[in-house]
N, CA, C and O atoms as a GROMACS GRO file, in nm:
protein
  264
    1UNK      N    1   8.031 -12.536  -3.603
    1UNK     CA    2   8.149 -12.610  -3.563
    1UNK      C    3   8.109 -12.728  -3.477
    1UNK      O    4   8.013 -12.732  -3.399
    2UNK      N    5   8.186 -12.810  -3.499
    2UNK     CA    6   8.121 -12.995  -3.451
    2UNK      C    7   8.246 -12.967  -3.296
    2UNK      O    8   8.367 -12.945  -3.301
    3UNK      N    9   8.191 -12.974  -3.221
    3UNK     CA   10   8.272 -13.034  -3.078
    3UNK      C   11   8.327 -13.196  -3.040
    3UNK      O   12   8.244 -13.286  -3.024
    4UNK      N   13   8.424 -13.212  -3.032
    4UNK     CA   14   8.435 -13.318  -3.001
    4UNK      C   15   8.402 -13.419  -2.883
    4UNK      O   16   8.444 -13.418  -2.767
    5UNK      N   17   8.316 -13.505  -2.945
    5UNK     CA   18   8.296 -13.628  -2.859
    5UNK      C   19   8.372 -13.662  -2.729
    5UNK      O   20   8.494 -13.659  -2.717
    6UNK      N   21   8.283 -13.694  -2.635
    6UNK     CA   22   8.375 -13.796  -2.513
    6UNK      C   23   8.457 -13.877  -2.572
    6UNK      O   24   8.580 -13.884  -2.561
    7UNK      N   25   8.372 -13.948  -2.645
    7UNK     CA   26   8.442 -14.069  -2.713
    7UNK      C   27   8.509 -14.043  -2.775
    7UNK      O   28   8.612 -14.069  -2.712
    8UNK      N   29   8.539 -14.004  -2.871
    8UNK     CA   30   8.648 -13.960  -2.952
    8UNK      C   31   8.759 -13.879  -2.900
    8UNK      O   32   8.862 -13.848  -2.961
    9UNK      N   33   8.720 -13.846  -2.767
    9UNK     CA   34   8.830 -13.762  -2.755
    9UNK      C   35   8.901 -13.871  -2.634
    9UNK      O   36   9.023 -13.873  -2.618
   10UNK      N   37   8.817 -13.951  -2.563
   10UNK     CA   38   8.889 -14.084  -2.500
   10UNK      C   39   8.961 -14.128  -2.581
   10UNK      O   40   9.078 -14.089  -2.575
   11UNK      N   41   8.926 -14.225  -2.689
   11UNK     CA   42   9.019 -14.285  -2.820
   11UNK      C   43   9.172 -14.183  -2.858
   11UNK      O   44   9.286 -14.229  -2.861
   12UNK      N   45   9.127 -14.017  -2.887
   12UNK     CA   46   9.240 -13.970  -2.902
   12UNK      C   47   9.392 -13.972  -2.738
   12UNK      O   48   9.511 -13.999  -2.719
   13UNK      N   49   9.277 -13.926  -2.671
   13UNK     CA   50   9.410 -13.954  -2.539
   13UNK      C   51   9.464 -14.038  -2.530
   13UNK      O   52   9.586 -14.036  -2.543
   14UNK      N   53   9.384 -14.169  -2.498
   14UNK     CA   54   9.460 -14.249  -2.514
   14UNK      C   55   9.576 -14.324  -2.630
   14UNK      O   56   9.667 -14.406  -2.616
   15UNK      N   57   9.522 -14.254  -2.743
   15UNK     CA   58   9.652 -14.277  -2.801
   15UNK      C   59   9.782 -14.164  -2.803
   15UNK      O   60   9.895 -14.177  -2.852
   16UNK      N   61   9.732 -14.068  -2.744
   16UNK     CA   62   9.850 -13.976  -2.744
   16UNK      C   63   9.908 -13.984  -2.571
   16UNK      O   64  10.016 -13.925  -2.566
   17UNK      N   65   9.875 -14.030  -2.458
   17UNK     CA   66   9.928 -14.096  -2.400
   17UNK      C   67  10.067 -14.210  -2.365
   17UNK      O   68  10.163 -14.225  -2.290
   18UNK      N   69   9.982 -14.286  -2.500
   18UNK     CA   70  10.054 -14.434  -2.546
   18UNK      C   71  10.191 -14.354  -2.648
   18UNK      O   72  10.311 -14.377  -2.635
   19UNK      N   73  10.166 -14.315  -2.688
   19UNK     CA   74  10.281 -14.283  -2.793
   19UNK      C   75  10.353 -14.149  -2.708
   19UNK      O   76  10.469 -14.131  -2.747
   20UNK      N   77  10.335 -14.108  -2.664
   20UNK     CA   78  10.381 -13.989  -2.522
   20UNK      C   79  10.503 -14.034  -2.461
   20UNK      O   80  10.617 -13.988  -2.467
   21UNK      N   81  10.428 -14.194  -2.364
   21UNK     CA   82  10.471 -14.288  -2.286
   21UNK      C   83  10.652 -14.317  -2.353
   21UNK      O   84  10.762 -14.304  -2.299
   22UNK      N   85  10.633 -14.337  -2.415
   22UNK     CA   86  10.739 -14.316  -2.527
   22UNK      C   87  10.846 -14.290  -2.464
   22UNK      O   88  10.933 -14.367  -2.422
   23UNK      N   89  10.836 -14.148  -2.455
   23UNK     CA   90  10.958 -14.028  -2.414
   23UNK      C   91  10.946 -14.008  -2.252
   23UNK      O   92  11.008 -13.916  -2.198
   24UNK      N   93  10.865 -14.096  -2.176
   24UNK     CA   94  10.905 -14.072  -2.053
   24UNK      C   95  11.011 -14.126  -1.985
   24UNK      O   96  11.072 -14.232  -1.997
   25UNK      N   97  11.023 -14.015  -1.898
   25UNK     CA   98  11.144 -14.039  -1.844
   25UNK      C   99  11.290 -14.042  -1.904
   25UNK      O  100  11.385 -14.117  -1.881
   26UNK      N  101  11.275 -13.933  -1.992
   26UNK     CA  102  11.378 -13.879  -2.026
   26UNK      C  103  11.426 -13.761  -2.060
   26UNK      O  104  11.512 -13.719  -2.137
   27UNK      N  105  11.320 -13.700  -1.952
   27UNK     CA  106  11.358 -13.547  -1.890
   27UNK      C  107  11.352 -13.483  -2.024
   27UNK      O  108  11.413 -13.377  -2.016
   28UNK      N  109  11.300 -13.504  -2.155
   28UNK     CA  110  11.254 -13.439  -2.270
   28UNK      C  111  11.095 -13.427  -2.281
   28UNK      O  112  11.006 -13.501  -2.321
   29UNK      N  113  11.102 -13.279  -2.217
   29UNK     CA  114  10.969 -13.241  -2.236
   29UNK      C  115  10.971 -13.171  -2.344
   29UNK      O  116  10.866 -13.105  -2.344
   30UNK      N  117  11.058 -13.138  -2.478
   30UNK     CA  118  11.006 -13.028  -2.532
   30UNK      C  119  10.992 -13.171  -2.676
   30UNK      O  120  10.907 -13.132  -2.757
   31UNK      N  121  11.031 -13.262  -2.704
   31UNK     CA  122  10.961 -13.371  -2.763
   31UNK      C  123  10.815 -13.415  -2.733
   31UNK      O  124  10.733 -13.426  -2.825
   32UNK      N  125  10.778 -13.444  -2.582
   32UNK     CA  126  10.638 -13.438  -2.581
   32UNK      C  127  10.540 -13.322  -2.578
   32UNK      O  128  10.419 -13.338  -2.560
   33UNK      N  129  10.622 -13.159  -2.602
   33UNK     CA  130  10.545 -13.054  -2.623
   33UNK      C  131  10.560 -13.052  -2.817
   33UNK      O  132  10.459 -13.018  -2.878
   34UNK      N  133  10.647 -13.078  -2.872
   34UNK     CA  134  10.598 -13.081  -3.007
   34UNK      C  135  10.532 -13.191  -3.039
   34UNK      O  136  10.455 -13.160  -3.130
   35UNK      N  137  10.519 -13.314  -3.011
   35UNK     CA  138  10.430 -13.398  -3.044
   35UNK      C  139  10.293 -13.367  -3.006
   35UNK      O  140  10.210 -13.410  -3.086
   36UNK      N  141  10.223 -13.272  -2.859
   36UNK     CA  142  10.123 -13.232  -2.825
   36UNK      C  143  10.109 -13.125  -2.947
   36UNK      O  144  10.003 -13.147  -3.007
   37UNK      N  145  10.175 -13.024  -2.999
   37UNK     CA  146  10.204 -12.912  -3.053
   37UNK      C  147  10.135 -12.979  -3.196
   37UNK      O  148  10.049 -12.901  -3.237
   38UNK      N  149  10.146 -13.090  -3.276
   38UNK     CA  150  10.144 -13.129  -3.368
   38UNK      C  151  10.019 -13.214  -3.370
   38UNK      O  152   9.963 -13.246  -3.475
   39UNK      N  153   9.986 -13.245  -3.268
   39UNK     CA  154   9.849 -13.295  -3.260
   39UNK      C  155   9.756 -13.207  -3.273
   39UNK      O  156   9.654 -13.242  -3.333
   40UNK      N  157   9.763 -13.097  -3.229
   40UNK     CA  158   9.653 -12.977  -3.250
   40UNK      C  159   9.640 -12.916  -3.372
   40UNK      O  160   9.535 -12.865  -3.411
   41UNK      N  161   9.777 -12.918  -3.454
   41UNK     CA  162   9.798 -12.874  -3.533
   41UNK      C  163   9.750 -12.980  -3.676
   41UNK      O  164   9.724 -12.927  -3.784
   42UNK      N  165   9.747 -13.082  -3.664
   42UNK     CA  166   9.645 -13.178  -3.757
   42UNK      C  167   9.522 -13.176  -3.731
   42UNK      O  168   9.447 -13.240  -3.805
   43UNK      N  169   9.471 -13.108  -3.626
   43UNK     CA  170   9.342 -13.127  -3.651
   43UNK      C  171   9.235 -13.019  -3.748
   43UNK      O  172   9.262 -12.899  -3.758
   44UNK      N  173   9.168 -13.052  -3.785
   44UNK     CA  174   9.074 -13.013  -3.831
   44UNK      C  175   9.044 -12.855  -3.794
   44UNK      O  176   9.025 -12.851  -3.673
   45UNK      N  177   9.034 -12.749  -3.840
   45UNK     CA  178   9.030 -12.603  -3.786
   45UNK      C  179   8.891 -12.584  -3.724
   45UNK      O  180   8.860 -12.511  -3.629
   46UNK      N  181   8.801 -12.680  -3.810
   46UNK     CA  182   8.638 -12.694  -3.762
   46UNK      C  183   8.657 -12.778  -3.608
   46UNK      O  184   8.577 -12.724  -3.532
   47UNK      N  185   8.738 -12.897  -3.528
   47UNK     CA  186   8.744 -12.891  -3.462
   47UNK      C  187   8.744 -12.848  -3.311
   47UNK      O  188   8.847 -12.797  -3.268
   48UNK      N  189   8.653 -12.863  -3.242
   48UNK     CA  190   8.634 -12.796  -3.094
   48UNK      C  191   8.670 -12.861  -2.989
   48UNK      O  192   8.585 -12.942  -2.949
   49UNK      N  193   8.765 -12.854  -2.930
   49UNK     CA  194   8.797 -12.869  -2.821
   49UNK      C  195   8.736 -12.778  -2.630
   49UNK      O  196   8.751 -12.658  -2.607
   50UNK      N  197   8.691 -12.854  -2.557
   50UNK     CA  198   8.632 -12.792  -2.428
   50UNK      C  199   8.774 -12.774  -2.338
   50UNK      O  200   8.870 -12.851  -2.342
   51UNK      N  201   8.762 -12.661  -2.263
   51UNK     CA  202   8.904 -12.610  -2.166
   51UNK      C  203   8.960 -12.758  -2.114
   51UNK      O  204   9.081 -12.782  -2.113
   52UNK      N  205   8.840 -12.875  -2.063
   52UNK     CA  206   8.892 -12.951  -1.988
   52UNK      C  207   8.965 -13.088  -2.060
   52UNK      O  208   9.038 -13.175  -2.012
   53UNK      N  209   8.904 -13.064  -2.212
   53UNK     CA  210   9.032 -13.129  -2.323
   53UNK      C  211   9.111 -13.085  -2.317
   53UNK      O  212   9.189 -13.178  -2.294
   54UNK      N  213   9.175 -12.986  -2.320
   54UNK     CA  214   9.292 -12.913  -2.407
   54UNK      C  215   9.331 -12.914  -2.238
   54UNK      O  216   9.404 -13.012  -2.223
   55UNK      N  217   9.315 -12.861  -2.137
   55UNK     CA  218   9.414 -12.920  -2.012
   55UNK      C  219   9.446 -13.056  -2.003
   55UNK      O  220   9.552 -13.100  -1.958
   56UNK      N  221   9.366 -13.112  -2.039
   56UNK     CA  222   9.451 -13.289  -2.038
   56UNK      C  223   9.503 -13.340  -2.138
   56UNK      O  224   9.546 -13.455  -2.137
   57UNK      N  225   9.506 -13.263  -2.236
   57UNK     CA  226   9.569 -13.314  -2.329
   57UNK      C  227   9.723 -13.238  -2.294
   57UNK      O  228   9.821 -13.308  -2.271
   58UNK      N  229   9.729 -13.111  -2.293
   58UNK     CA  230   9.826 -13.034  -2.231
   58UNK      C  231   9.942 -13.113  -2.102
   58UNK      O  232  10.065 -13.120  -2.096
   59UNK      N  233   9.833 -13.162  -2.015
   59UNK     CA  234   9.921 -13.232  -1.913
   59UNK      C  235   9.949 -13.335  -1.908
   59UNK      O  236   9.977 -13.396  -1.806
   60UNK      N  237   9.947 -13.387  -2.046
   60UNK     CA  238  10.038 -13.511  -2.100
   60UNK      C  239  10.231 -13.473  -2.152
   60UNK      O  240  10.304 -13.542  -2.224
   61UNK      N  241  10.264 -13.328  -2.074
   61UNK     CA  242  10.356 -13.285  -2.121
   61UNK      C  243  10.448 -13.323  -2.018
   61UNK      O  244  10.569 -13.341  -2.027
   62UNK      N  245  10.384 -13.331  -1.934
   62UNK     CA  246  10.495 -13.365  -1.800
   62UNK      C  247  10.435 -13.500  -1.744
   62UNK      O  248  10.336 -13.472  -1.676
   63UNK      N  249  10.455 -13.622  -1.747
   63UNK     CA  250  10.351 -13.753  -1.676
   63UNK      C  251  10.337 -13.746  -1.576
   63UNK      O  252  10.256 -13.822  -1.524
   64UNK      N  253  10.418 -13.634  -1.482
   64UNK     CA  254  10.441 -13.609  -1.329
   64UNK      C  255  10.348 -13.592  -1.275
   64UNK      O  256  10.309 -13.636  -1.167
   65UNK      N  257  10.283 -13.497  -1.378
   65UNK     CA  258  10.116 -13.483  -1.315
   65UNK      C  259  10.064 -13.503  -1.388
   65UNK      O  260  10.060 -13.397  -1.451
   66UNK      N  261  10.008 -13.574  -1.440
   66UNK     CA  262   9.961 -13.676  -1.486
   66UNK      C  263   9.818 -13.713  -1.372
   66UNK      O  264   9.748 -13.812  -1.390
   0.00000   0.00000   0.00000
């Protein structure tokens, strides 16, 4: 199984950030939990994610903490 890159996984945040950004501030977190929800879910099953991806990608659910 291939782990994902710094880099690649910079490139992905930041676009799931940007398109996140979206829905802030409008007290709809369960839109930016299915859009997080659906990002994991396109990826690749061979895909590896490290705990400290998948928490920041995760805490793109609330920008509060951010």
């Amino acid at each position: 199984m291939a782990g994902m890159s710094e880099e690649e996984f910079r490139w992905w945040y930041r676009y799931m950030k940007k398109e996140l950004n979206k829905y802030a501030g409008r007290g709809d977190e369960s839109a930016r939990t299915a859009m997080i929800a659906g990002f994991f879910g396109g990826m690749s099953r061979e895909t590896v994610f490290t705990a400290d991806q998948v928490s920041k990608i995760l805490a793109l659910r609330r920008p509060e903490k951010e």
